[in-house]
C-alpha positions as CSV (number, residue, x, y, z in Angstrom):
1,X,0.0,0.0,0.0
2,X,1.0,3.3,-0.7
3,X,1.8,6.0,2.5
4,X,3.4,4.8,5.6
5,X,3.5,1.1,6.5
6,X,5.3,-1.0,9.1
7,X,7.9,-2.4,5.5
8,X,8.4,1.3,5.1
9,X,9.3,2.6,8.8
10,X,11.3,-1.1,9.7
11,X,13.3,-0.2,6.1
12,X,13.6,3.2,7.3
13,X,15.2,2.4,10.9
14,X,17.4,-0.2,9.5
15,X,19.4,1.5,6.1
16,X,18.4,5.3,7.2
17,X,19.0,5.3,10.6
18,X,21.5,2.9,10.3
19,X,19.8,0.4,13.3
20,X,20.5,-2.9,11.1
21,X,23.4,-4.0,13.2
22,X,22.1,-3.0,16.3
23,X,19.3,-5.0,15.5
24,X,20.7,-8.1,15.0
25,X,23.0,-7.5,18.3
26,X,21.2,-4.9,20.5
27,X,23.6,-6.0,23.5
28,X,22.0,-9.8,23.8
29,X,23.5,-11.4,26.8
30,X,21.9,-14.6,26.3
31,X,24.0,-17.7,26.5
32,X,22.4,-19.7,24.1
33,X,19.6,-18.3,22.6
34,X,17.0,-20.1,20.2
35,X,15.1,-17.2,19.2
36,X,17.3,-14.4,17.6
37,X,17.9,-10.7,19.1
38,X,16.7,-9.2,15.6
39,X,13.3,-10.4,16.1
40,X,13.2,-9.3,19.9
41,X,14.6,-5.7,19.4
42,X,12.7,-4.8,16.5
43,X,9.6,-6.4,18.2
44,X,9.8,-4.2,21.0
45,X,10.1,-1.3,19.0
46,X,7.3,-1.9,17.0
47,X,5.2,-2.8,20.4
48,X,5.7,0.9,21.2
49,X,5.5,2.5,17.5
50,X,2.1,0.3,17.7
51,X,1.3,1.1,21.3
52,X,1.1,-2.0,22.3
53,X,1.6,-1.3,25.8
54,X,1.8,-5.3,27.3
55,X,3.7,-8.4,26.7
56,X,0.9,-10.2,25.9
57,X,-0.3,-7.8,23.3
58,X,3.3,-7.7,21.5
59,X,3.3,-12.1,21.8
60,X,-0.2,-11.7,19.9
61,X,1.2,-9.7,17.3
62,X,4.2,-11.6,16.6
63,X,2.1,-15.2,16.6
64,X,-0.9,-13.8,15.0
65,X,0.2,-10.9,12.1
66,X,2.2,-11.6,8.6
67,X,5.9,-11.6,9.5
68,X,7.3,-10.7,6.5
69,X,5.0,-7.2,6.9
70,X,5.8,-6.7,10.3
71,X,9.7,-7.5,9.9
72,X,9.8,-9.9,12.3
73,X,11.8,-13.4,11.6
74,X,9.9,-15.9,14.0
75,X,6.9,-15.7,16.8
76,X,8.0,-15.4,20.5
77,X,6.6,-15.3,23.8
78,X,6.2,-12.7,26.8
79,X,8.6,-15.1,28.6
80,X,11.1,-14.7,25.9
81,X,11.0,-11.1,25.9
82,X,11.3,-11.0,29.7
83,X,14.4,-13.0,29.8
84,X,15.5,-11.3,27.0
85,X,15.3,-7.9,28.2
86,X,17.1,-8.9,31.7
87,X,20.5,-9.7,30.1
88,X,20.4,-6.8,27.1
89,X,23.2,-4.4,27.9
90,X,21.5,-0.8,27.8
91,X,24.7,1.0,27.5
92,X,24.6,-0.9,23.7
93,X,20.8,1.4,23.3
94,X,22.1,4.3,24.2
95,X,25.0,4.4,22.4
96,X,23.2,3.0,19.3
97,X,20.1,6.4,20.4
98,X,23.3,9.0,20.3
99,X,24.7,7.4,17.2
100,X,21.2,8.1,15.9
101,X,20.4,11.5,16.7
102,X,24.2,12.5,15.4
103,X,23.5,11.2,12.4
104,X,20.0,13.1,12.4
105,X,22.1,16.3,12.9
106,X,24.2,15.3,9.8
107,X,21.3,14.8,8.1
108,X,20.1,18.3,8.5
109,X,17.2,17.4,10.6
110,X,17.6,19.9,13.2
111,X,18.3,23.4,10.7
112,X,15.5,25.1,11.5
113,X,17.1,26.6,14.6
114,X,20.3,28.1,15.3
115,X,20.4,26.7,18.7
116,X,19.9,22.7,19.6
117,X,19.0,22.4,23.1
118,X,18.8,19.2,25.8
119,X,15.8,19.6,28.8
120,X,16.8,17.4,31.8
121,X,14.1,15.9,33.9
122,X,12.4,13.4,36.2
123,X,9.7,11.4,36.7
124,X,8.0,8.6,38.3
125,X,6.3,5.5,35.8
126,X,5.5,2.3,36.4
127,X,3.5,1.8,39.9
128,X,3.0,-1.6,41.5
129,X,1.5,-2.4,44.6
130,X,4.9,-4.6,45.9
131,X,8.6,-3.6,45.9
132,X,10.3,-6.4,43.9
133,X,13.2,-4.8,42.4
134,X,16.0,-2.3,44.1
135,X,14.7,0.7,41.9
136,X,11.1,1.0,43.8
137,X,10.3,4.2,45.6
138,X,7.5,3.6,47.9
139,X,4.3,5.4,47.6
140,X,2.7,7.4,51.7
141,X,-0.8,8.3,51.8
142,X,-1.3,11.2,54.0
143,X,-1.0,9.3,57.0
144,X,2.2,7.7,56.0
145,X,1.7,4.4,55.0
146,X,2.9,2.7,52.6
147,X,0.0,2.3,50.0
148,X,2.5,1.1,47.2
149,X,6.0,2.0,44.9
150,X,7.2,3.7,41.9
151,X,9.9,3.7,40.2
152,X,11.9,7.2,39.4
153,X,14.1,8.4,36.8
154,X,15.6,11.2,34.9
155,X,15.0,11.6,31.2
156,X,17.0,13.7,28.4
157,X,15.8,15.0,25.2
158,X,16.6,16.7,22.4
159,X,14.5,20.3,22.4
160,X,13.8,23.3,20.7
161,X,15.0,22.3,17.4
162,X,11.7,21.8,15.7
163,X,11.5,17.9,16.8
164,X,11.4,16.9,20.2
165,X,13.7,13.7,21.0
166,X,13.9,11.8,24.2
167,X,16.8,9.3,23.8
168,X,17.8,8.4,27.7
169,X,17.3,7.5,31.2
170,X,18.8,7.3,34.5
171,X,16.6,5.2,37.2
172,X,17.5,6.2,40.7
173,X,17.4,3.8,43.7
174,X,16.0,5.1,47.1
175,X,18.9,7.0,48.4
176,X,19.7,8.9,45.5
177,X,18.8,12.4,44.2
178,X,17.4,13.8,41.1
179,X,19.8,16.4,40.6
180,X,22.5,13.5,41.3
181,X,21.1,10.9,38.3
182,X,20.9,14.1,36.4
183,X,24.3,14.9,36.6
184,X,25.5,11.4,36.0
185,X,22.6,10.9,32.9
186,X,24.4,14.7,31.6
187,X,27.9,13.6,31.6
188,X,27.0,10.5,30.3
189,X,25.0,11.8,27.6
190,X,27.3,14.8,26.5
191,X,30.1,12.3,26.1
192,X,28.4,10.0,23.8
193,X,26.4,12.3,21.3
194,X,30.0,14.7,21.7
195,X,30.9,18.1,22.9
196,X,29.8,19.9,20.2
197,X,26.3,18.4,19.4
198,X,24.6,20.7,21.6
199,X,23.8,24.4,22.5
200,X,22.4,24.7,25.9
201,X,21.0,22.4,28.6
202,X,17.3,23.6,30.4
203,X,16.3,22.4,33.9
204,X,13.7,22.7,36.1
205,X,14.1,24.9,39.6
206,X,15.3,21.0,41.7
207,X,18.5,20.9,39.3
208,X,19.6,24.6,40.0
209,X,22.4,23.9,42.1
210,X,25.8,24.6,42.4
211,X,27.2,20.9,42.2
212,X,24.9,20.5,38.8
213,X,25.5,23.7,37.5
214,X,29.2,23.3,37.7
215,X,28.6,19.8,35.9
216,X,27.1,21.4,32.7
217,X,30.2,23.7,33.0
218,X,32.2,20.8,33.2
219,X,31.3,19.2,30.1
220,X,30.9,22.7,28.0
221,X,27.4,23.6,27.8
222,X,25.5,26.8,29.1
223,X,22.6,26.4,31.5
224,X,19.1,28.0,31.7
225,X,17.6,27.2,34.8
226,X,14.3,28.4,36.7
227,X,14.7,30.0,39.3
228,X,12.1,30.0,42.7
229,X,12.4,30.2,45.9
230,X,15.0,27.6,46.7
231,X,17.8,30.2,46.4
232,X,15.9,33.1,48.4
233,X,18.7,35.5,48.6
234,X,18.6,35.7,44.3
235,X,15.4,35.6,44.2
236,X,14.9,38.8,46.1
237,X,17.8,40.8,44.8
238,X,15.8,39.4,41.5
239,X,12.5,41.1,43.1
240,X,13.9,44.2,44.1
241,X,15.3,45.1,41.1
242,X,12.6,43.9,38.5
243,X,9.9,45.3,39.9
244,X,11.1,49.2,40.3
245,X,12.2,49.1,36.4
246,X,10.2,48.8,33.2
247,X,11.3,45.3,31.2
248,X,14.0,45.4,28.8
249,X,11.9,44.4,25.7
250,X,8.5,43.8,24.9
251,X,7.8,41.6,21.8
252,X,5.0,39.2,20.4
253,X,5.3,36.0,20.7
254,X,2.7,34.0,18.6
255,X,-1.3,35.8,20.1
256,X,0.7,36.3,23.4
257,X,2.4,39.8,24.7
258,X,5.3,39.2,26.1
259,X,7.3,41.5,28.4
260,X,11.0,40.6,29.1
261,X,13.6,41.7,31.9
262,X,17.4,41.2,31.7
263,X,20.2,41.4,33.7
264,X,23.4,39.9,33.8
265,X,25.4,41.4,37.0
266,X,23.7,39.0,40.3
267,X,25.8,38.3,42.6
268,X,26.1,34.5,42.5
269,X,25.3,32.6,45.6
270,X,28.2,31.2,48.2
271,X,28.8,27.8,46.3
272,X,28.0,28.8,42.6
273,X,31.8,29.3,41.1
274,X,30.5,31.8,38.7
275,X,31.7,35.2,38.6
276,X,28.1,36.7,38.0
277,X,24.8,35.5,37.4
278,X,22.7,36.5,34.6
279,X,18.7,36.6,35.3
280,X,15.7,37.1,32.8
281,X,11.9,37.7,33.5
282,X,9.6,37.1,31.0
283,X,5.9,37.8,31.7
284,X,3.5,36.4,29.5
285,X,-0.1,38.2,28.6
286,X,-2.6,35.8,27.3
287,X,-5.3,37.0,24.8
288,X,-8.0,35.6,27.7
289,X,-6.5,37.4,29.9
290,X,-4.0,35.0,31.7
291,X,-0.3,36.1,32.9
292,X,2.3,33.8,33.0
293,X,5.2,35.0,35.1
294,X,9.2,33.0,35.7
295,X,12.3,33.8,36.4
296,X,15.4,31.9,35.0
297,X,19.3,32.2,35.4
298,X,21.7,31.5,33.2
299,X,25.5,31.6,32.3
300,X,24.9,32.8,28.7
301,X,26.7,35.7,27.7
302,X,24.1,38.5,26.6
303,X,26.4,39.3,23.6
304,X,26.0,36.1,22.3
305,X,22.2,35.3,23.1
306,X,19.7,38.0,23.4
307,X,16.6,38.3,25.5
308,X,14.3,37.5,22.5
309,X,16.6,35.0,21.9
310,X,16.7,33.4,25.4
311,X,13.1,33.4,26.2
312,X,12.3,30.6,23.8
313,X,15.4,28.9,24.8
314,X,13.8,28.5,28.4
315,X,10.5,27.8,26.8
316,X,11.9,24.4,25.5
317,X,12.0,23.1,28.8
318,X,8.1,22.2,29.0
319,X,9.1,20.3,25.2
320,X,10.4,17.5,27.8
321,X,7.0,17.7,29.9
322,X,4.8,17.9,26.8
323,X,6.8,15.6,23.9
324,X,8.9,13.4,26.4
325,X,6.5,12.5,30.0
326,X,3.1,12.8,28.7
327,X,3.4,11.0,24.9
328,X,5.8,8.5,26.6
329,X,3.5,7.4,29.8
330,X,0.3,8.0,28.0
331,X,0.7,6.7,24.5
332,X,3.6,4.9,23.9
333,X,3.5,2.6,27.7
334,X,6.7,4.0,29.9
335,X,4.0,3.6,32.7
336,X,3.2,0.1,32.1
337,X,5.7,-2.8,33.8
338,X,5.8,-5.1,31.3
339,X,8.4,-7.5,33.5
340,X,9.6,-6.3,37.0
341,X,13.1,-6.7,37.2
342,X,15.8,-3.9,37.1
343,X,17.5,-4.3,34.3
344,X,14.2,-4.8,32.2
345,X,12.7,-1.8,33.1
346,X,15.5,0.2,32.4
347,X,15.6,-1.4,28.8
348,X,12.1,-1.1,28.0
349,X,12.4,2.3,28.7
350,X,15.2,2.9,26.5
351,X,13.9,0.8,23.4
352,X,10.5,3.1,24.0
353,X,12.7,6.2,23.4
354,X,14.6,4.7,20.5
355,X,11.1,4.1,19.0
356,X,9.8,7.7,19.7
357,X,13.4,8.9,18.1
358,X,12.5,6.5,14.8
359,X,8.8,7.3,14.9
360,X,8.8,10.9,15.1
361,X,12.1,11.4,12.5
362,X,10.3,9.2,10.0
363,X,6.6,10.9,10.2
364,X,7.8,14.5,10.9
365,X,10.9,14.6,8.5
366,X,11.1,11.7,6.0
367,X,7.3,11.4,5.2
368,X,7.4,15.6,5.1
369,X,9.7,16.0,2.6
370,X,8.6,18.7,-0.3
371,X,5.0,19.4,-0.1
372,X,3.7,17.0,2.8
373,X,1.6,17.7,5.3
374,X,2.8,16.3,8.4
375,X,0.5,13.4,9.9
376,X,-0.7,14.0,13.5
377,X,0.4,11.4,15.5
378,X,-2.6,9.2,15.6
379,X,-3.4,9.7,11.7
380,X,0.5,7.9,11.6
381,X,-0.7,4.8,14.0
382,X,-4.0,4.2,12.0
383,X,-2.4,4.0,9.0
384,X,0.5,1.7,10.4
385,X,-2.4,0.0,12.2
386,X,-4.4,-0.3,8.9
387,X,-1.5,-1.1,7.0
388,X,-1.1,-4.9,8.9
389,X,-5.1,-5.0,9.1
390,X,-5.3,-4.1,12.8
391,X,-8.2,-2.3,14.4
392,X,-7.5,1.3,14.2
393,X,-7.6,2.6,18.1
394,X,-9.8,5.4,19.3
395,X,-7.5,8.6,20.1
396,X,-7.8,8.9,24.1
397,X,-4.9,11.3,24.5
């Protein structure tokens, strides 16, 4: 059939992506294995392309669809992919995801902006009502007990480049931080996709602290970072000097009004090694009415990134919320526990971003080429759906 079909996206990840290889040797770390990795790895890619957010719904498709449309080489079971998925190496995924998105880069996929940013955040997925494995947070009610666990990690993405572009995870085990996985998932991600892939890293208020900050500094890339009332002596001298001076620039920002202040000569706090801190204030005017008011600090030079500039810059952050939390819990099963074992879950999670990294550059950049209209995301699964005679789903997003 003509348009996008599961031939034409499992031909697309394998010679224009370059993910053949990988497939066939994703980081198996089965002794003997008598059904091969290809099949597996691409089968739990497709799951989440297909949103086929269980085991058992994946083991249907595989036993029940034609293989030579879906791509895969032989059936398989839930209990294959569960030992499977225990003794994959995910250091192989995310190596094979930077790979990826540095190829994307070379491809021109990102030059609609002049500035390639990575949003940094956590997240809890996957509840269970028993702690079985060491990454399980538990879950208080308001009288502090224990009414269940979660599991908690930090995600990366690509951002404001036109496509948004989760490609890892760090889990944390009870005992650990945010702001600590995030500075380990930073340095670990800076030094696979290379020094020089990037522009700019955006956080949330939790990872504007000195030990992270001086991380992204570390490894040679600016930081834009809200800022609340966790550092209370900034914010203030922020306060008391905003609100006695008109902003810096007013411009218009799709229907929104948007007024912007600027200055780069805070003081920085006692543990921040920077020599000053530079401060922007954007408030937002809504046409209904709404304002929308945040303050964020950065280390960017205003001589080489204005305000106009910067305020989208800081914008991308929510891309992560938006693009990278809600599609990946809600559509494409991060929440889901498919098998609850440490290593597993830390796989599936990172096969689910390599599939939202092949999904979205195929339907928003190879299927757009020339005239196109891109397909919404749930005009793409009906016609992947349709295309191995599945029953299109209803959109509940």
């Amino acid at each position: 059939m003509k348009g996008p079909s599961v031939p034409s996206i499992f031909h697309y990840a394998c010679f224009n992506l370059a993910l053949k290889s990988f497939l066939r040797d994703p980081g198996d770390g089965r002794m003997q294995p008598q059904i091969p990795a290809s099949s597996l790895s691409w089968g739990l890619l497709l799951g989440a392309i297909l949103r086929l957010k269980s085991a058992h719904r994946l083991e249907w498709l595989a036993r029940s669809a034609d293989r030579k449309e879906t791509g895969l080489g032989t059936g398989f079971g839930d209990d294959a992919l569960a030992y499977f998925t225990e003794r994959v190496d995910p250091e192989v995924i995310r190596h094979r995801a930077a790979a990826t998105l540095k190829l994307a880069k070379r491809n021109k996929v990102f030059e609609e902006t002049a500035f390639i940013g990575l949003a940094i955040d956590g997240t809890g997925a996957g509840r269970s009502t028993k702690g079985v494995c060491p990454l399980c947070h538990p879950v208080h009610d308001s009288h502090g007990e224990v009414t269940g666990q979660i599991h908690h990690f930090v995600m990366i993405s690509v951002v404001g480049a036109g496509i948004t572009l989760p490609f890892d995870v760090e889990p944390y085990k009870p005992g650990d931080s945010e702001y600590g996985a995030g500075k380990r998932l930073l340095k670990r991600s800076v030094s696979h996709l290379g020094p020089r892939f990037a522009d700019y890293v955006v956080v949330d208020a939790k990872f504007a602290t000195a030990p992270f900050l001086h991380t992204a500094k570390g490894v040679g890339l600016p930081v834009i970072a809200r800022l609340k009332g966790n550092l209370p002596e900034l914010s203030a001298a922020v306060e008391r000097r905003f609100r006695r001076i008109p902003p810096s620039r007013t411009l218009r920002w799709e229907k929104d009004r948007v007024e912007i202040w600027d200055a780069d000569d805070f003081d920085p706090w006692d543990a921040l090694q920077w020599e000053s801190v530079r401060v922007m204030r954007y408030r937002q005017h809504k046409p209904d009415g709404t304002v929308v008011e945040a303050d964020w600090l950065t280390d960017i030079p205003k001589g080489k990134v204005g305000c106009a500039s910067l305020y989208p810059l800081a914008k991308s952050r929510w891309e992560i919320e938006n693009q990278g939390f809600n599609d990946g819990k809600n559509r494409y099963g991060m929440e889901h526990i498919a098998h609850h074992e440490e290593n597993s879950l830390n796989v599936q999670w990172l096969l689910t971003l390599l599939a939202i990294v092949i999904e979205r550059l195929y339907r928003e950049r190879y299927l757009k080429r020339g005239p196109h209209t891109a397909l919404t995301s749930i005009q793409f699964l009906r016609l992947l759906r349709l295309s191995l005679g599945l029953a299109a789903t209803n959109n509940t997003s």
